[in-house]
C-alpha positions as CSV (number, residue, x, y, z in Angstrom):
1,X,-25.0,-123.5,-23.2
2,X,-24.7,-126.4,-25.8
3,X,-27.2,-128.4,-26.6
4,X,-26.8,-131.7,-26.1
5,X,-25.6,-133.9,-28.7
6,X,-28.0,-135.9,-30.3
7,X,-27.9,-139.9,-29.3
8,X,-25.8,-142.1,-31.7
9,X,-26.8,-145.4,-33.2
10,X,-24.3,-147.1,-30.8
11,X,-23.4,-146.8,-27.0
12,X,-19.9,-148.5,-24.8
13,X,-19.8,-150.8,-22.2
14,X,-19.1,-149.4,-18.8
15,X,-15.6,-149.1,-17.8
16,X,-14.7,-150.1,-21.2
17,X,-11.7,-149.1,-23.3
18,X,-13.6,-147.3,-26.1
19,X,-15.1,-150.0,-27.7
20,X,-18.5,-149.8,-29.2
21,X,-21.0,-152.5,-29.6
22,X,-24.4,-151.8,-32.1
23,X,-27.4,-151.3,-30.4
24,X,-28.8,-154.5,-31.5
25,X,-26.7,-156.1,-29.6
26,X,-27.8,-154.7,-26.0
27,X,-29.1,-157.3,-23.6
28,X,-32.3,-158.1,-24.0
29,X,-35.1,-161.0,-24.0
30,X,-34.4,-163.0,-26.7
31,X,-36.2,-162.5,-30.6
32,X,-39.4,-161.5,-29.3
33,X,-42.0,-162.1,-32.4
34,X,-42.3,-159.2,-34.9
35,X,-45.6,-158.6,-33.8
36,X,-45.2,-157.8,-30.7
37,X,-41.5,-155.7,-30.3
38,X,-43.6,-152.8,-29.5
39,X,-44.4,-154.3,-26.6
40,X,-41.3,-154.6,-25.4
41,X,-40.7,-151.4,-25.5
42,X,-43.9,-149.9,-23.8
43,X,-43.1,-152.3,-21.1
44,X,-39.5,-151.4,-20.7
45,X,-40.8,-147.5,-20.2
46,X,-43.5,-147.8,-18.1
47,X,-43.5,-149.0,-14.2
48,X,-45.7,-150.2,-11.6
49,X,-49.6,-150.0,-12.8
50,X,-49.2,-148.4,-16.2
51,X,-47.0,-151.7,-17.4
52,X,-49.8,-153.9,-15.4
53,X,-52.3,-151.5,-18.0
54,X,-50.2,-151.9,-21.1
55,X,-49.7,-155.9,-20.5
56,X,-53.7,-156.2,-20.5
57,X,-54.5,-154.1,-23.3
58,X,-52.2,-156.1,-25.9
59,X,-53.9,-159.5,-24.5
60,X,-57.1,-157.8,-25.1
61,X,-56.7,-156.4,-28.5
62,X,-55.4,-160.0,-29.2
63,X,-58.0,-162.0,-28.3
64,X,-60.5,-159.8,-29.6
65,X,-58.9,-159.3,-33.2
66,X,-58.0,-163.0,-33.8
67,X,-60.0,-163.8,-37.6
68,X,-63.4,-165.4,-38.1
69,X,-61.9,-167.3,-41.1
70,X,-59.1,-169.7,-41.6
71,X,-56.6,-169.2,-44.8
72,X,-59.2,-171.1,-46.7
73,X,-62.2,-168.6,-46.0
74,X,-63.8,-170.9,-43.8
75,X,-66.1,-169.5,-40.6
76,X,-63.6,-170.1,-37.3
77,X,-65.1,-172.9,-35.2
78,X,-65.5,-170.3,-32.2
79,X,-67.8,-168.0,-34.4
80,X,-71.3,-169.0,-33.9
81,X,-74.4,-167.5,-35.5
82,X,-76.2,-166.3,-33.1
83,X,-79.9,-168.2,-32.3
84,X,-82.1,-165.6,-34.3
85,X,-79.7,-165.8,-37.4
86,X,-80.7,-169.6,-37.8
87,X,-84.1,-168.5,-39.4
88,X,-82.7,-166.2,-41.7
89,X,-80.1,-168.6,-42.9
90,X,-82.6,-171.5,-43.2
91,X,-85.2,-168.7,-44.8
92,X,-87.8,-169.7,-42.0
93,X,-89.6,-166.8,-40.4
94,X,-90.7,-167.3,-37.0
95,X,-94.9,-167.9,-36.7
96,X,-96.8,-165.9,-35.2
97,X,-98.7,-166.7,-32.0
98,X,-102.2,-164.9,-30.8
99,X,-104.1,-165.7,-28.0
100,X,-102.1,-169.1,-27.4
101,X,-102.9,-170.1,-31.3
102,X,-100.0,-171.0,-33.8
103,X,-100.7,-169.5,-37.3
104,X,-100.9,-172.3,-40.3
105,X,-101.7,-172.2,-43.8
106,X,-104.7,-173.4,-45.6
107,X,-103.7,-177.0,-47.4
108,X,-104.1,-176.8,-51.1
109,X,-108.1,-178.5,-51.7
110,X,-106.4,-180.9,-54.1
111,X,-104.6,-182.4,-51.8
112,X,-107.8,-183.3,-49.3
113,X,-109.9,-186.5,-49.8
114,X,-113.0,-186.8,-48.3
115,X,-113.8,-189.0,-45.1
116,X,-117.2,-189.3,-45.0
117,X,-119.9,-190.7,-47.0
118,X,-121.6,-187.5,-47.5
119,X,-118.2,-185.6,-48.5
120,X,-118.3,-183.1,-45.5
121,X,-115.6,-183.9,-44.0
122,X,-112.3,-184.0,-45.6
123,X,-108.5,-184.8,-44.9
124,X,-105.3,-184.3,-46.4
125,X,-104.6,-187.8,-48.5
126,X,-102.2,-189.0,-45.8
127,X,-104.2,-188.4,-42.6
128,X,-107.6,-189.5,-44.8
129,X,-106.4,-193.1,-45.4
130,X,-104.9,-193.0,-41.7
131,X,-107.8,-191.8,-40.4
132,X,-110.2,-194.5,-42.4
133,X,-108.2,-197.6,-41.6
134,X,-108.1,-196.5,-37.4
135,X,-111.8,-196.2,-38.0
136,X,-112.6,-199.4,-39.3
137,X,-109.8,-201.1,-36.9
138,X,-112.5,-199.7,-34.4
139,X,-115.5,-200.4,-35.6
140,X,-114.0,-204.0,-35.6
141,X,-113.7,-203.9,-31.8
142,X,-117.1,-202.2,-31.7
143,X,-116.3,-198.9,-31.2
144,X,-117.7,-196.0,-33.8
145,X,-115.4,-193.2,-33.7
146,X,-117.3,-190.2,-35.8
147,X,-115.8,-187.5,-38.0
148,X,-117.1,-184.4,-36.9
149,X,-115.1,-182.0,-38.5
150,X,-111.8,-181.8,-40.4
151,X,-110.2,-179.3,-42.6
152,X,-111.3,-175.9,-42.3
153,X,-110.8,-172.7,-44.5
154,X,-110.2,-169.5,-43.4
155,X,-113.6,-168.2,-43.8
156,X,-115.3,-171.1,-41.7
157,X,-113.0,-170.2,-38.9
158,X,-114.2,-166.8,-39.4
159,X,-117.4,-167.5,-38.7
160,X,-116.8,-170.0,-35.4
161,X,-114.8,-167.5,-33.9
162,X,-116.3,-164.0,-34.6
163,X,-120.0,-165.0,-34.8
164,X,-119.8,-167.5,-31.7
165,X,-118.1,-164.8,-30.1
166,X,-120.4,-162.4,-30.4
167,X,-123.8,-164.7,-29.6
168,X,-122.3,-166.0,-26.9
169,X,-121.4,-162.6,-25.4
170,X,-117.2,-163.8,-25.0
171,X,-113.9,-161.8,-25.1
172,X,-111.4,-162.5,-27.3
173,X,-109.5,-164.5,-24.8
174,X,-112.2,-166.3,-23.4
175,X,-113.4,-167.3,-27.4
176,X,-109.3,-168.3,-27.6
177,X,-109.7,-171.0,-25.4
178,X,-112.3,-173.0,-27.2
179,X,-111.8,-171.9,-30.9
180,X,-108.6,-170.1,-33.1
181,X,-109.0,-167.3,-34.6
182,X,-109.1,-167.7,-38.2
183,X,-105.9,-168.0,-39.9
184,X,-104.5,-170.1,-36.2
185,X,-106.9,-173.3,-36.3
186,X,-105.1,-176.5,-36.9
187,X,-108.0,-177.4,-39.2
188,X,-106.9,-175.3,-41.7
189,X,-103.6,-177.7,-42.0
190,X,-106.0,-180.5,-43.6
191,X,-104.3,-182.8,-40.5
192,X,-106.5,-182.4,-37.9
193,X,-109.7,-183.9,-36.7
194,X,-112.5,-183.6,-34.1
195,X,-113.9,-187.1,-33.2
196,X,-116.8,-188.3,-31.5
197,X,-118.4,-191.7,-29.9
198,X,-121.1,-192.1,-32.8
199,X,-122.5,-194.1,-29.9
200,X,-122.7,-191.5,-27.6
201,X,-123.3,-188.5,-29.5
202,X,-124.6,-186.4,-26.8
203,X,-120.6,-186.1,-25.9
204,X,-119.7,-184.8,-29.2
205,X,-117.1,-181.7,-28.9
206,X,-117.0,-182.0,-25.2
207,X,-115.0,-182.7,-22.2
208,X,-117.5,-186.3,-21.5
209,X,-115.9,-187.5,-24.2
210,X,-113.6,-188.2,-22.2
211,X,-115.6,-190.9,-20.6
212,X,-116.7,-192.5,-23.7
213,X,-115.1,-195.8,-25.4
214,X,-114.2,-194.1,-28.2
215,X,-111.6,-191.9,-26.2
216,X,-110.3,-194.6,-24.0
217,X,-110.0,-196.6,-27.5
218,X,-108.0,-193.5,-28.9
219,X,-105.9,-193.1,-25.9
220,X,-105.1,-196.8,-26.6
221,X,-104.2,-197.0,-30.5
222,X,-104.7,-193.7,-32.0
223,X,-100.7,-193.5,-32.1
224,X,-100.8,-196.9,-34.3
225,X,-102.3,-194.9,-36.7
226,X,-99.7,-191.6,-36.7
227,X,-102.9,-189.1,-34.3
228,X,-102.2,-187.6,-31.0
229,X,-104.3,-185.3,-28.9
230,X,-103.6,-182.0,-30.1
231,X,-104.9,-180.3,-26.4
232,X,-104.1,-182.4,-23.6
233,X,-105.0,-181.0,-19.9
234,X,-102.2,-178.5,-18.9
235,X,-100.9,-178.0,-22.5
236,X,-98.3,-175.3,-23.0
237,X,-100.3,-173.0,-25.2
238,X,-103.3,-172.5,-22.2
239,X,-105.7,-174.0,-24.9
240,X,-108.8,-175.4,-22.9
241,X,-108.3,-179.2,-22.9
242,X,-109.9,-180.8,-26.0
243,X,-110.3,-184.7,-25.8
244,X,-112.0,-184.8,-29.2
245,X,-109.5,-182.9,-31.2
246,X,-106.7,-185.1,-32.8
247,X,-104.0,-184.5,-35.0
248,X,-102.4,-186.6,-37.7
249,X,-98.0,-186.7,-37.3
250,X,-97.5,-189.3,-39.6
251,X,-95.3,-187.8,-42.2
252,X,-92.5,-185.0,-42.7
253,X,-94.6,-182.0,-43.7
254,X,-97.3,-182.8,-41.0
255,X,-94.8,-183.5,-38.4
256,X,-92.7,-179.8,-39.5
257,X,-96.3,-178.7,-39.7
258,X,-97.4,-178.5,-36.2
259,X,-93.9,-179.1,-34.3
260,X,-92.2,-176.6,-36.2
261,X,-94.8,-173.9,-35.0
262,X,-94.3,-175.5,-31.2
263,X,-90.6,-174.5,-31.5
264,X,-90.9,-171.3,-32.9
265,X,-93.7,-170.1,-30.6
């Protein structure tokens, strides 16, 4: 038996009278684009679910291979970073959070003033002038508001939260509530302040301060002056509700200071 001949390069029209026409020239869907002949031809040889198969494939490997970048090297529109590259690209590192408690660096001692006659008590230079004209604003009006504590270092939180801890016979997490860790106070920002009622001095660092005229005057104006509570009742980081802690906001590296860390908590 002979082999069949191999095919040629051209092929006649039926019922014609031995003409030939080139290949090329077969009917077919019009100049399909370059890139995509092949599919044409997969299509034409294959039937029922395997062209169905074929069809979705191409789309796929379409959509999925389309650049990043335009002819100019810049990022497509539709390629977003995703939410955890934003710190990397910024150089931020997330804060850390334990027991409720954002972590904050000590503020550089040259940078504090003090806000009290005896020097004890000291501020960053921003919240320190702040903090001085609210007081005298209240003392105007008759109200004493008292500087009981302000910037911390490390080793002074130490001491609250181990020592206390231990005398007072407390868990971790039941110390947390009342007092950060050390290395996690807002004190150690050189922003924030505990307050009392120098009138009422039995309220100092606790919840009837609430009830004094020194809160109700805070509540009122403090925000004149660039504070807000820094614990209110129900706050998001379980933190037992402080009425005598305030915190100053009034410029860009306080506000990044303590908002930043609520973002990234």
């Amino acid at each position: 038996m002979k082999k069949a001949s191999q095919p040629s390069k051209s092929t006649k029209l039926a019922g014609n009278t031995g003409r030939e026409i080139p290949i090329a020239l077969r009917e077919m869907p019009r100049s399909p684009t370059p890139s995509r002949r092949w599919l044409w031809v997969l299509v034409g040889g294959a039937t029922g679910f395997s062209a169905i198969a074929v069809i979705i494939a191409v789309i796929f490997f379409n959509r999925t291979t389309q650049p990043l970048a335009n002819s100019q090297g810049q990022r497509s529109a539709t390629a977003v970073a995703a939410p955890d590259d934003r710190w990397q690209e910024e150089g931020e590192t997330p804060r850390d959070n334990v027991l409720g408690h954002l972590s904050y660096e000590e503020a550089p001692v040259e940078e504090l003033q003090a806000i009290t006659a005896d020097g004890r008590v000291r501020l960053r230079r921003a919240a320190a002038e702040k903090f001085i004209l609210m007081a005298e604003a209240a003392r105007s009006q008759g109200i004493v508001l008292s500087a009981l504590s302000g910037y911390r270092t490390v080793d002074e939180q130490d001491s609250l939260f181990f020592e206390v801890k231990a005398q007072r016979k407390q868990t971790p997490a039941e110390r947390a509530e009342v007092s950060a860790p050390p290395g996690y106070s807002e004190h150690h920002t050189g922003y924030a302040i505990d307050i009392g009622d120098g009138r009422a001095p039995a309220t100092h660092l606790s919840v009837n301060f609430e009830n004094t005229a020194a809160f109700r005057w805070l509540q009122e104006n403090a925000t004149r002056y660039n504070f807000e509570l820094s614990f209110p009742r129900h706050n998001p980081q379980g933190i037992s509700y402080e009425p005598w802690h305030w915190r100053f906001i009034g410029d860009i590296d306080s506000l990044e200071t303590f908002y930043r860390a609520q973002n990234l908590e």
